[in-house]
C-alpha positions in Angstrom: 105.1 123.6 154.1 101.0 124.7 154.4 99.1 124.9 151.2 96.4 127.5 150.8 93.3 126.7 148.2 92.1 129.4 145.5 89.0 130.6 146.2 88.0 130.6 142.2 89.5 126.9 141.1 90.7 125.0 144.1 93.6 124.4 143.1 96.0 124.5 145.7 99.4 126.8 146.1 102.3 125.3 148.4 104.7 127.8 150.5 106.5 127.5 153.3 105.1 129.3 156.2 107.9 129.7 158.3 109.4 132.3 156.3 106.6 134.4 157.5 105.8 135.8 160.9 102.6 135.3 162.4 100.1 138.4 161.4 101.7 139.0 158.2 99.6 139.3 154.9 100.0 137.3 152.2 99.3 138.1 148.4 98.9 135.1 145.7 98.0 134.4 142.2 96.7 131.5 141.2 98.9 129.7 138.3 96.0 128.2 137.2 92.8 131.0 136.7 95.2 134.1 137.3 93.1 134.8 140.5 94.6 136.7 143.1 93.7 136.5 146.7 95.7 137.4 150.1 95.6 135.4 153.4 97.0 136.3 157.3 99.3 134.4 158.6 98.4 132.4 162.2 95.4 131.7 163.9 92.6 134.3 164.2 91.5 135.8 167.4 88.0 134.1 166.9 89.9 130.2 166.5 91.6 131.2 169.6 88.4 131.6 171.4 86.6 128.6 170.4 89.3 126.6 171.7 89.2 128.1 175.4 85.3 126.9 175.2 84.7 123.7 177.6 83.6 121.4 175.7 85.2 119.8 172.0 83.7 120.7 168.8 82.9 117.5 167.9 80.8 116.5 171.2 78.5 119.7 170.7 78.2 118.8 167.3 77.0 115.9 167.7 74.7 117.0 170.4 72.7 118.9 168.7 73.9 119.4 165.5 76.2 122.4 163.4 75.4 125.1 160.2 78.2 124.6 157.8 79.1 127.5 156.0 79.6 127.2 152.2 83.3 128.9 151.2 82.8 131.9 148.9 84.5 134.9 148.0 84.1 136.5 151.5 85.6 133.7 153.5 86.9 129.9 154.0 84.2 127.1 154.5 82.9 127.7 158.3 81.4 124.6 160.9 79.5 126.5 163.6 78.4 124.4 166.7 74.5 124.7 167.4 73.9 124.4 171.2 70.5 123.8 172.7 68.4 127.7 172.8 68.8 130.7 170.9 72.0 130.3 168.7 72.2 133.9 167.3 74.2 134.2 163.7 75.4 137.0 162.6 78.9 138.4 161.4 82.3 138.3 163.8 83.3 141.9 165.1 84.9 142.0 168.3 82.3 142.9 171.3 79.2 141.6 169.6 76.9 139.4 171.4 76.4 136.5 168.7 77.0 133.0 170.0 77.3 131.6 166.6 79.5 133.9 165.1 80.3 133.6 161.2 84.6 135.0 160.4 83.5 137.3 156.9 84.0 140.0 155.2 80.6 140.1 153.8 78.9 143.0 154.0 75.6 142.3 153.9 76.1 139.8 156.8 74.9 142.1 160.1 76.0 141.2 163.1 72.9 139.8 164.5 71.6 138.2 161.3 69.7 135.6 162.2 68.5 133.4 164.9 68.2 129.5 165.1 66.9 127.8 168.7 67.5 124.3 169.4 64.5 122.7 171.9 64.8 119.4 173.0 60.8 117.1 172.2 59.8 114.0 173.1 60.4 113.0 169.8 63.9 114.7 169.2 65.6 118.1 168.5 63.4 120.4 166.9 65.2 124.0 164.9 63.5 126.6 164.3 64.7 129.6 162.4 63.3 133.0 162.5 65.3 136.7 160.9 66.8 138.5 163.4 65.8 141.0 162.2 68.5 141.9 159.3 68.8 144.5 157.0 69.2 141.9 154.5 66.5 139.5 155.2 67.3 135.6 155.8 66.4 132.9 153.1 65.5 129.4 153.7 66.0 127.0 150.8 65.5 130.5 148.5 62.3 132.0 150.3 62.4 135.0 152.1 61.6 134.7 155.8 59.2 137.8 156.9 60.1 139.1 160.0 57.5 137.5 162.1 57.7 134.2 160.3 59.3 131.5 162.5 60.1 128.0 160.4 60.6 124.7 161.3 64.0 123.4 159.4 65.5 119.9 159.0 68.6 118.3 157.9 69.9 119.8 154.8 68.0 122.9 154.8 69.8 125.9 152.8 69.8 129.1 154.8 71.6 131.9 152.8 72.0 135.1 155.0 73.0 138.0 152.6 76.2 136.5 150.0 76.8 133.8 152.7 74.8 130.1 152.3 75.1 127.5 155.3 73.5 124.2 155.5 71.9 122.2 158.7 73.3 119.2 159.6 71.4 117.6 162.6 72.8 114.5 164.5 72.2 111.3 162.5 70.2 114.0 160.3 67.0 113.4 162.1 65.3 116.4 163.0 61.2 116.6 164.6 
């Protein structure tokens, strides 16, 4: 049995999955708020990929720290790795050259969105954001970056990249 969470209440819907082949759509509505929402059934081509990488999820993140996506309307609740150097966000299409690729279906996410590089100082990891640019602009804790503005962030920072928010977290939350 898997349980899927609606995206308006949370509460959560049981089913049994093996009644479905992988690839197969699913429609539900919430007993709860009435909501309807659909999900695919297996694991996405992006998943897929990020498991082939060399190193685990959990060593890279806490190496140099990850953006966690805030679940909205347009997709689940997201942890994307940061690695040391340009980490370019943008929206997941297949043969884009993002790094740090976000799985939406926002449209006001473009595929090169923004971009967020890791350096290593004497006195620890430094971020800094800039826009890539976007057509949308990129927002730090609700200010509007220009496009030649380049911004120091820290642990806990609020990025919001068209209808999609993510938050730093650094290792140990220490950031220089």
């Amino acid at each position: 049995m898997k349980r899927v969470k609606c995206p308006r209440c949370d509460n959560f819907i049981t089913f049994d999955e093996k009644q479905y082949t992988d690839g197969q759509q699913l429609v539900f509505q919430c007993p709860l708020c009435k909501k309807q929402f659909s999900i695919r059934i297996g694991v996405s081509k992006l998943r897929a990929t990020h498991k082939e990488e060399p190193f685990e999820e959990e060593e890279r993140e806490a190496e140099c720290g990850s953006l966690v996506v805030i679940e909205n309307v347009f997709h689940y609740k997201q942890v994307l790795p940061l690695r040391l150097g340009e980490n370019v966000v943008g929206r997941y299409i297949q043969g884009t050259t993002v790094n740090t690729p976000i799985e939406t279906a926002d449209p006001s996410v473009d595929t090169r969105h923004c971009v967020i590089t890791v350096s290593r100082t004497p006195k620890g990891l430094r971020y800094v954001l800039r826009d890539a640019p976007s057509l949308t602009g990129t927002y730090c804790n609700s200010e509007l970056l220009r496009s030649s503005d380049r911004i120091s962030i820290e642990d806990g920072c609020i990025i919001t990249i068209g209808a999609t928010s993510m938050i730093l977290h650094t290792p140990e939350g220490e950031t220089n």
